[in-house]
Backbone as XML, in Angstrom:
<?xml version="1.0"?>
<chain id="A" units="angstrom">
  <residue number="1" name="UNK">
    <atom name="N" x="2.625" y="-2.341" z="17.593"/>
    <atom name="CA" x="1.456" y="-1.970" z="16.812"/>
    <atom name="C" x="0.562" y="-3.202" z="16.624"/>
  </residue>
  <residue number="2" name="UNK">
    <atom name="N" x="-0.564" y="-2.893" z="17.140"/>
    <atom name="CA" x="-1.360" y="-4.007" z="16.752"/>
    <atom name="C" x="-2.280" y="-4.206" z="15.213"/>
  </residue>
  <residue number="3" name="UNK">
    <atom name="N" x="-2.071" y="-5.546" z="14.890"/>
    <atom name="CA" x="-2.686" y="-5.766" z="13.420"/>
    <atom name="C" x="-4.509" y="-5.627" z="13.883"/>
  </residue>
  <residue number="4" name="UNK">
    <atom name="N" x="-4.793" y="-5.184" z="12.979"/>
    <atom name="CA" x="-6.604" y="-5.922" z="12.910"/>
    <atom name="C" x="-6.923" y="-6.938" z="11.573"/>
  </residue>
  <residue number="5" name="UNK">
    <atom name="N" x="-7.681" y="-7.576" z="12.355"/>
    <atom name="CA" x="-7.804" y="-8.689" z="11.179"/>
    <atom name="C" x="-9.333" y="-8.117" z="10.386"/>
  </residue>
  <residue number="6" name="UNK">
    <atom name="N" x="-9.162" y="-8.691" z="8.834"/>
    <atom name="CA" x="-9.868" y="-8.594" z="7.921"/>
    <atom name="C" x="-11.381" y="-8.369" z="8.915"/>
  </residue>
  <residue number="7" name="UNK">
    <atom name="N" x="-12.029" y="-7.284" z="7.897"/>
    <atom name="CA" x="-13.689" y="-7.194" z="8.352"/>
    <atom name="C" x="-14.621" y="-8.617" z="8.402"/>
  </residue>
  <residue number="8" name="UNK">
    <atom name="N" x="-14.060" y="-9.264" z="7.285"/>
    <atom name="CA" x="-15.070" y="-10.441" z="7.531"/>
    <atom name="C" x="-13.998" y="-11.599" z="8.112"/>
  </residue>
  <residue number="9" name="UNK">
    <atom name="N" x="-13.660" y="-11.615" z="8.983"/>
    <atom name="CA" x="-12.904" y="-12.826" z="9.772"/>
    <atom name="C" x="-13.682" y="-13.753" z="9.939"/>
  </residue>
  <residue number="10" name="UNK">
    <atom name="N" x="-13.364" y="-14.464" z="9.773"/>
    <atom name="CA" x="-13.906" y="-16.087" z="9.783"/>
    <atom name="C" x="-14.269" y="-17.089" z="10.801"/>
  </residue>
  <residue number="11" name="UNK">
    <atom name="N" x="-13.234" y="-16.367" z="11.727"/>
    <atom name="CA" x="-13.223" y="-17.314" z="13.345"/>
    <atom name="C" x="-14.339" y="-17.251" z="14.018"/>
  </residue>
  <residue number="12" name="UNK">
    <atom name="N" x="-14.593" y="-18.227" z="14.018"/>
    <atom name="CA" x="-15.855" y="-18.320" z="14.675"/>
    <atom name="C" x="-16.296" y="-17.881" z="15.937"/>
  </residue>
  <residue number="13" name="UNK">
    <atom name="N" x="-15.813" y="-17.418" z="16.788"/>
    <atom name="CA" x="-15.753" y="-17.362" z="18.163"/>
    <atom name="C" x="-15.798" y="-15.485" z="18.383"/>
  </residue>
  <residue number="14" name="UNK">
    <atom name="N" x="-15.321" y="-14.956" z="16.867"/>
    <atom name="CA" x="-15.133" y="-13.754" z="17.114"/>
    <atom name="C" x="-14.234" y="-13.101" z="17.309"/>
  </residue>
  <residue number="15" name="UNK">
    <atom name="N" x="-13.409" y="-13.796" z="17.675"/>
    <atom name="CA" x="-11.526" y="-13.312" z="18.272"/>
    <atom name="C" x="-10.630" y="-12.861" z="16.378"/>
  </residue>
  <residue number="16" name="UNK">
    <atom name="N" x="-9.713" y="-12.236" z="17.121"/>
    <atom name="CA" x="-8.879" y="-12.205" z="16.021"/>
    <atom name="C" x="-7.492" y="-13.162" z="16.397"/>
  </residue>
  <residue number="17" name="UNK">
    <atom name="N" x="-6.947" y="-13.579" z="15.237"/>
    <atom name="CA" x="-6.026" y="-14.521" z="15.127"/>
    <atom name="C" x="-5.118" y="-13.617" z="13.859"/>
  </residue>
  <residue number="18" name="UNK">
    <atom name="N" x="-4.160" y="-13.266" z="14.685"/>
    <atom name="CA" x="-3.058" y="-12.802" z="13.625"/>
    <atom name="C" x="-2.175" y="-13.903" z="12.699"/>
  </residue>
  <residue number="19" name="UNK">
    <atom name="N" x="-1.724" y="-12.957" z="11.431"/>
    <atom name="CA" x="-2.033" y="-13.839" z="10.337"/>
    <atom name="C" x="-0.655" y="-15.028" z="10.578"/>
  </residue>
  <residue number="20" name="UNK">
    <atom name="N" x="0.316" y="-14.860" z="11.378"/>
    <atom name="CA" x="1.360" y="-15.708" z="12.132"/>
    <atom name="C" x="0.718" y="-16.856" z="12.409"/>
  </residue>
  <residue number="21" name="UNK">
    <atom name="N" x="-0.084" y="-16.531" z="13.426"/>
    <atom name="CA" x="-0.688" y="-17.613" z="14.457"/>
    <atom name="C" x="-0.976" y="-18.683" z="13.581"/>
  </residue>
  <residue number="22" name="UNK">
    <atom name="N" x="-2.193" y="-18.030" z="12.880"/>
    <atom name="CA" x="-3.411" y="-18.990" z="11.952"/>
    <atom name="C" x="-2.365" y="-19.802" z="11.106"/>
  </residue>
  <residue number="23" name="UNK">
    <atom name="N" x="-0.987" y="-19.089" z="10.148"/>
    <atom name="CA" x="-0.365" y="-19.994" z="9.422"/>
    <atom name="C" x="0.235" y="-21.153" z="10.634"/>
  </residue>
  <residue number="24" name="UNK">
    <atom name="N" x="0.747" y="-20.721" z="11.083"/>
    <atom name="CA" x="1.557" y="-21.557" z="12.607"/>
    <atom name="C" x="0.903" y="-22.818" z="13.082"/>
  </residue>
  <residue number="25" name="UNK">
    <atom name="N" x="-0.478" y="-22.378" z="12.763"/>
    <atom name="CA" x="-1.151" y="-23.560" z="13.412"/>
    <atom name="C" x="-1.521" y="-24.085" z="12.384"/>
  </residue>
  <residue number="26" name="UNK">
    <atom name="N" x="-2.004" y="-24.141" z="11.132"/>
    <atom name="CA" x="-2.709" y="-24.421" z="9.781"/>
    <atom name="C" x="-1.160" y="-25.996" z="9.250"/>
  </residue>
  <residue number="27" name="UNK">
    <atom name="N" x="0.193" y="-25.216" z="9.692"/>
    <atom name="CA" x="1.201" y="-25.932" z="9.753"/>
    <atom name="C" x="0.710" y="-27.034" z="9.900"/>
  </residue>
  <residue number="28" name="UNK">
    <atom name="N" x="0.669" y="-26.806" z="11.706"/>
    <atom name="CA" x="0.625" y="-28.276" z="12.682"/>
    <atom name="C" x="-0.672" y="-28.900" z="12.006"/>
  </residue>
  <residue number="29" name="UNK">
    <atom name="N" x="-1.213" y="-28.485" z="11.755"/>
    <atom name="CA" x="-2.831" y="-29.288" z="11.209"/>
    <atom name="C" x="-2.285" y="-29.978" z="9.906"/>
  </residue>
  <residue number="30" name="UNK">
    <atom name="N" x="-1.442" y="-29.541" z="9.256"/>
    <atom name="CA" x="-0.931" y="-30.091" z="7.860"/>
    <atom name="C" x="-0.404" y="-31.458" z="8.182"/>
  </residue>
  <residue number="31" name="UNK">
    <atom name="N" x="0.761" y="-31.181" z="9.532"/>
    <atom name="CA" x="1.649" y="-32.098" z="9.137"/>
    <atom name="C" x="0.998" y="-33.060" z="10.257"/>
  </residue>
  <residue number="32" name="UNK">
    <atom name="N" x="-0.113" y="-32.982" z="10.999"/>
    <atom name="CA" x="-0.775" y="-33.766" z="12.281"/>
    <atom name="C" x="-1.456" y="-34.605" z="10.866"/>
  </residue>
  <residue number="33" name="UNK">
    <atom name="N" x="-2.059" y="-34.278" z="10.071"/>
    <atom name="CA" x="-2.576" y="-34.933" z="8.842"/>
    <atom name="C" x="-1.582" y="-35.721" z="7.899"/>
  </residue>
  <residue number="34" name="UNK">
    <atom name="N" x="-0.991" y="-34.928" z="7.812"/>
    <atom name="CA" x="0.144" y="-35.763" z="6.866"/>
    <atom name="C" x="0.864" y="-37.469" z="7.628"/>
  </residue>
  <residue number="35" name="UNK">
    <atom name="N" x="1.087" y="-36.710" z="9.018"/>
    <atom name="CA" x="1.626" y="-38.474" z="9.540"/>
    <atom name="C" x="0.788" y="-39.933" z="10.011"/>
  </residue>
  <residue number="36" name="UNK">
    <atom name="N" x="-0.771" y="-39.039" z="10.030"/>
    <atom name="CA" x="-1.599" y="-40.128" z="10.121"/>
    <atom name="C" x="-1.821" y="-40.498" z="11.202"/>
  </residue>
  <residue number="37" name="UNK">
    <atom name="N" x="-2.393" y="-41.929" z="11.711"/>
    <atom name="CA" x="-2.695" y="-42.029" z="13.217"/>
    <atom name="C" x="-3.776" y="-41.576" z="13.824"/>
  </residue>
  <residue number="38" name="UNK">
    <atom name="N" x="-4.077" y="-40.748" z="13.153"/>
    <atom name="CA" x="-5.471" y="-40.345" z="14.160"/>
    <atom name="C" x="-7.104" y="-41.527" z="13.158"/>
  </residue>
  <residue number="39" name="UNK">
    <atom name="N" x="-7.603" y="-40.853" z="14.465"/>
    <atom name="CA" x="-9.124" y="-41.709" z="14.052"/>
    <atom name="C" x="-9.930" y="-40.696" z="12.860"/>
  </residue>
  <residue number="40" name="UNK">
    <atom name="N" x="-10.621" y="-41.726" z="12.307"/>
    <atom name="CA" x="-11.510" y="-40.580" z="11.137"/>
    <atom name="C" x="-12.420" y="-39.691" z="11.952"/>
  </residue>
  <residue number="41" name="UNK">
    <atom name="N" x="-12.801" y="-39.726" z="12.971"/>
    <atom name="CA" x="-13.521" y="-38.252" z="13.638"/>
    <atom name="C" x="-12.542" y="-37.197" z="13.892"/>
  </residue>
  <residue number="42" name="UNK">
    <atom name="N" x="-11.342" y="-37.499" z="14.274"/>
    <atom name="CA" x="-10.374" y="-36.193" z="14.465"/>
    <atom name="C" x="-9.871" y="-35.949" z="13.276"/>
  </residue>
  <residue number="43" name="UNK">
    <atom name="N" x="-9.586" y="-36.684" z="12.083"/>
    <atom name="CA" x="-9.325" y="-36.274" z="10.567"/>
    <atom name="C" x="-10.151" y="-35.417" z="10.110"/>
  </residue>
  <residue number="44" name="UNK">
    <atom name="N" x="-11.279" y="-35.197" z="10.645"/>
    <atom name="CA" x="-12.248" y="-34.755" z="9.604"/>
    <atom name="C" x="-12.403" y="-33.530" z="11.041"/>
  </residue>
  <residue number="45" name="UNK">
    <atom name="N" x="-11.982" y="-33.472" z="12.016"/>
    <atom name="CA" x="-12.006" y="-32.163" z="12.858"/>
    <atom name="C" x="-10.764" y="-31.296" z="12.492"/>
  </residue>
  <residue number="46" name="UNK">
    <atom name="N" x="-10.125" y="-32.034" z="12.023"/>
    <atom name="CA" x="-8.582" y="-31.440" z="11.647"/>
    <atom name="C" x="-8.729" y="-30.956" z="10.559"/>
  </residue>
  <residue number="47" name="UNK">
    <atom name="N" x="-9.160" y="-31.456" z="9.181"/>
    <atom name="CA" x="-9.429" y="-31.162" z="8.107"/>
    <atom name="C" x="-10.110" y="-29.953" z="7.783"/>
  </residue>
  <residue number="48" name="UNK">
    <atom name="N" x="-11.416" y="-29.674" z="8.768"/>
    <atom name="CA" x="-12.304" y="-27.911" z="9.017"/>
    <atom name="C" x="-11.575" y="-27.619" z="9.369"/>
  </residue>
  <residue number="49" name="UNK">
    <atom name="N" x="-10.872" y="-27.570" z="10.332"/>
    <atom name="CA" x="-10.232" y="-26.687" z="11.122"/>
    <atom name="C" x="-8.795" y="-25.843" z="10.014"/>
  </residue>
  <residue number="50" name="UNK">
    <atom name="N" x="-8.533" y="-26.680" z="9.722"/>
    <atom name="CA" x="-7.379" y="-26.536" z="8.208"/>
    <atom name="C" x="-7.776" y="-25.239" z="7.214"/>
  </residue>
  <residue number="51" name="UNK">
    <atom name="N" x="-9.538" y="-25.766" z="6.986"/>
    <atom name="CA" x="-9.970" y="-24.967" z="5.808"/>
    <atom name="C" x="-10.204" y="-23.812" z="6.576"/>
  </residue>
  <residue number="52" name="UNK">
    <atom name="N" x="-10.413" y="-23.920" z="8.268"/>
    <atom name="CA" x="-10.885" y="-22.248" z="8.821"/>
    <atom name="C" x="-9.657" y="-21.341" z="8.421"/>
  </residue>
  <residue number="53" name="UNK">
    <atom name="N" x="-8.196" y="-22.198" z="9.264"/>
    <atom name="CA" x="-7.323" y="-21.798" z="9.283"/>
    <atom name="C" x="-6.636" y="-21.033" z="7.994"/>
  </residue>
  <residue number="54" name="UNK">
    <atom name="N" x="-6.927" y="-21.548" z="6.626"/>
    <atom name="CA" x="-6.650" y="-21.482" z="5.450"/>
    <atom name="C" x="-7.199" y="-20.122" z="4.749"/>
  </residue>
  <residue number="55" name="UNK">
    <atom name="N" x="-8.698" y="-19.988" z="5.421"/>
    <atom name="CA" x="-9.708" y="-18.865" z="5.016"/>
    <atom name="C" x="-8.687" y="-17.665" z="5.376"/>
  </residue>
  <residue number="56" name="UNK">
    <atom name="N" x="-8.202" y="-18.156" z="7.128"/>
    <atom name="CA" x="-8.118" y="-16.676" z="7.989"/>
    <atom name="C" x="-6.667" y="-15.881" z="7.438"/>
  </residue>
  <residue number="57" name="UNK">
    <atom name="N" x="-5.989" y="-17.135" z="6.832"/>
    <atom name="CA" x="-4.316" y="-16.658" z="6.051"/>
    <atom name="C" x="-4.874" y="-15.940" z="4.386"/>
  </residue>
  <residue number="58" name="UNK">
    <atom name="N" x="-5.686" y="-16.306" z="4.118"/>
    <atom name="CA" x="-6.119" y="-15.939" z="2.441"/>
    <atom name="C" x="-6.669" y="-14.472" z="2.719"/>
  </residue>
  <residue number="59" name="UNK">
    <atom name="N" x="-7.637" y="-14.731" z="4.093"/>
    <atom name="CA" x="-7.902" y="-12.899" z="3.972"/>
    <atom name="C" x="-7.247" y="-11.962" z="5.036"/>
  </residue>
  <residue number="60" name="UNK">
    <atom name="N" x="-5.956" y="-12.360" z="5.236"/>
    <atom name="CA" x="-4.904" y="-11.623" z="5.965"/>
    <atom name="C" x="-4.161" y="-11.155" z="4.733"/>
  </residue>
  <residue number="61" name="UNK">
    <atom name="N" x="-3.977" y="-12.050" z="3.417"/>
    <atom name="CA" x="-3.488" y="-12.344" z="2.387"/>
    <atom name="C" x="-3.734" y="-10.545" z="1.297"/>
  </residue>
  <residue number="62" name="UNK">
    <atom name="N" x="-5.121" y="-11.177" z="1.420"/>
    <atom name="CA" x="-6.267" y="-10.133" z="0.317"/>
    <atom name="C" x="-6.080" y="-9.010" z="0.795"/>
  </residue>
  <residue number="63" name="UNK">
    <atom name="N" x="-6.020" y="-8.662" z="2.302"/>
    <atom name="CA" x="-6.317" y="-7.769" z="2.919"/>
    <atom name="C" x="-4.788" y="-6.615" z="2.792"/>
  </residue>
  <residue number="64" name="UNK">
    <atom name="N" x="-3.660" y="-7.748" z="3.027"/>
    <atom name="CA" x="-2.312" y="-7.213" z="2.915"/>
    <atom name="C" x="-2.157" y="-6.548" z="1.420"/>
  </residue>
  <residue number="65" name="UNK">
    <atom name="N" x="-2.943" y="-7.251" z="0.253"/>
    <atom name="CA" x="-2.293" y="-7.238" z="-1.117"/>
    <atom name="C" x="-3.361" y="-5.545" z="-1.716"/>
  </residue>
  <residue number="66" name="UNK">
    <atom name="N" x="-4.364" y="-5.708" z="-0.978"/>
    <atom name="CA" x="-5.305" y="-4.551" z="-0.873"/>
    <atom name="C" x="-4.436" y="-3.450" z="-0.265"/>
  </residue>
  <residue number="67" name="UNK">
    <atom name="N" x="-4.295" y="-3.119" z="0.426"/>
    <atom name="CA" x="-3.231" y="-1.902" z="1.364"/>
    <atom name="C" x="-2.121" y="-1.813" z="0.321"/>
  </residue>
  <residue number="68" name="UNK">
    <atom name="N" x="-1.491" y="-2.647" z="-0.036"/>
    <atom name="CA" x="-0.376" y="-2.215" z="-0.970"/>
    <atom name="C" x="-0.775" y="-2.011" z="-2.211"/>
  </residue>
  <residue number="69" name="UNK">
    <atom name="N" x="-2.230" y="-2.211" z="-2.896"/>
    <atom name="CA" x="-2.342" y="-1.330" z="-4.231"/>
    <atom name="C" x="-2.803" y="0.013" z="-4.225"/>
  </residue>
  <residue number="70" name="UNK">
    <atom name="N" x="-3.249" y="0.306" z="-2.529"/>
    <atom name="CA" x="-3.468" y="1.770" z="-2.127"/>
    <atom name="C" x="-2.658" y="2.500" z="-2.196"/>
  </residue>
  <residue number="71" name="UNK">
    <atom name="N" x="-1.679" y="1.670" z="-1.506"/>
    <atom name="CA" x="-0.215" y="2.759" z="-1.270"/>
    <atom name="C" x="0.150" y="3.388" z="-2.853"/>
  </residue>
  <residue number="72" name="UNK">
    <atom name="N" x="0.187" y="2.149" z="-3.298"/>
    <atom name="CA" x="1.205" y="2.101" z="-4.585"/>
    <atom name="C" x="0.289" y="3.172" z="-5.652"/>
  </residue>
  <residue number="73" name="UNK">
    <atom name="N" x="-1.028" y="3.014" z="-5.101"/>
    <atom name="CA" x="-1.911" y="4.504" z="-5.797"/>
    <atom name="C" x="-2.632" y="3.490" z="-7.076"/>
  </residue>
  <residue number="74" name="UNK">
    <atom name="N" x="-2.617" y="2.094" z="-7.118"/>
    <atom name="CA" x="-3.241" y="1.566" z="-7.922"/>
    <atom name="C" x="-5.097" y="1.347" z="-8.336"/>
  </residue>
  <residue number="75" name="UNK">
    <atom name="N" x="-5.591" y="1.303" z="-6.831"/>
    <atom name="CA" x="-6.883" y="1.547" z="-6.978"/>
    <atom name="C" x="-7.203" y="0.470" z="-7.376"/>
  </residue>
  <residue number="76" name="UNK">
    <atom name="N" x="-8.837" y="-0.192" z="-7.063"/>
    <atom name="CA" x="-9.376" y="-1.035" z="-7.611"/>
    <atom name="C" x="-9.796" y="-1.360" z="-9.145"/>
  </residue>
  <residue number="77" name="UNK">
    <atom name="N" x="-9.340" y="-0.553" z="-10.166"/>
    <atom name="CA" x="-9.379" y="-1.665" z="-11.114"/>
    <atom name="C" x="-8.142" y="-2.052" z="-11.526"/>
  </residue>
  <residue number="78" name="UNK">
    <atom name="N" x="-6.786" y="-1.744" z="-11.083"/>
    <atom name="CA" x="-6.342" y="-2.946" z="-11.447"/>
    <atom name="C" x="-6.108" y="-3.900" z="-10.855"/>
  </residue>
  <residue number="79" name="UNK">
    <atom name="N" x="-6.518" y="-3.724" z="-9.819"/>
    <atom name="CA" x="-6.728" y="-5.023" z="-8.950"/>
    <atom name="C" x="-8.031" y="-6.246" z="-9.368"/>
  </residue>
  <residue number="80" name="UNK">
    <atom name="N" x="-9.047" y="-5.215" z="-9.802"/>
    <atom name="CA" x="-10.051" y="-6.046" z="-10.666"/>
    <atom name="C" x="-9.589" y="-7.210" z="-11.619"/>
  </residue>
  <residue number="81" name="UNK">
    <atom name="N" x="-8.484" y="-6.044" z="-12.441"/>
    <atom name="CA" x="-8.064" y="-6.935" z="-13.707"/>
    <atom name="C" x="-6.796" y="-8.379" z="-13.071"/>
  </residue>
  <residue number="82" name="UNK">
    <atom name="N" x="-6.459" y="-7.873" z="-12.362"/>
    <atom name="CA" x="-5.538" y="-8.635" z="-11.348"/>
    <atom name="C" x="-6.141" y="-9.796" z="-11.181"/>
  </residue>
  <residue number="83" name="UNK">
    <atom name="N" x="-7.627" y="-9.914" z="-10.209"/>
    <atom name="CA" x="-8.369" y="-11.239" z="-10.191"/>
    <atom name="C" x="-8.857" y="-12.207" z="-11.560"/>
  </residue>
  <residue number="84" name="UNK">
    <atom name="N" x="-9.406" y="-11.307" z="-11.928"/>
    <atom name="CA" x="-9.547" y="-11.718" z="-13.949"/>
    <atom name="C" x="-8.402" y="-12.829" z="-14.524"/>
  </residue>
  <residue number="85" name="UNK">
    <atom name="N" x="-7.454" y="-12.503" z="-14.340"/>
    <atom name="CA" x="-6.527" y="-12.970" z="-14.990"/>
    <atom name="C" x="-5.724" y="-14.166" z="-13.973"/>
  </residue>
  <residue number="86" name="UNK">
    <atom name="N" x="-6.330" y="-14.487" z="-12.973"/>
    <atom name="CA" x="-6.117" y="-15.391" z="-12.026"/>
    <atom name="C" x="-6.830" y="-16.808" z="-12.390"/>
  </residue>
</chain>
């Protein structure tokens, strides 16, 4: 079964990136940052790339937590009150 990614996907290119991938790679961008070594132009290519990656897991996230207050028959306000209290 194939996933579809969130209506407003982020990727720039247009493609979808299932929500695996994007964490998978958001990883390697963490820990390619964390050990250092690189030059400040690829820090700071790594660093966007982090926050794309970060967007595309948050609204795989929203999108997952949305479907399960449908199921569950909750409906948008308590999901409203849900953000509120965040």
């Amino acid at each position: 079964m194939a996933k579809t990614p969130p209506a407003d996907d982020p990727n720039p290119d247009g493609t979808a990136i299932p929500y695996e991938q994007a964490r998978d790679e958001l990883i390697a961008v963490v820990q390619k940052l964390e050990t250092g070594g690189t030059s400040l132009e690829e820090a700071l290519a790594l660093w966007e790339r982090g926050e794309q990656l970060a967007g595309i897991c948050q609204q795989w996230l929203d999108g997952a937590r949305e479907r399960l207050a449908k199921a569950s028959g909750q409906g948008d306000t308590d999901q409203e009150a849900d953000s509120e209290e965040m």
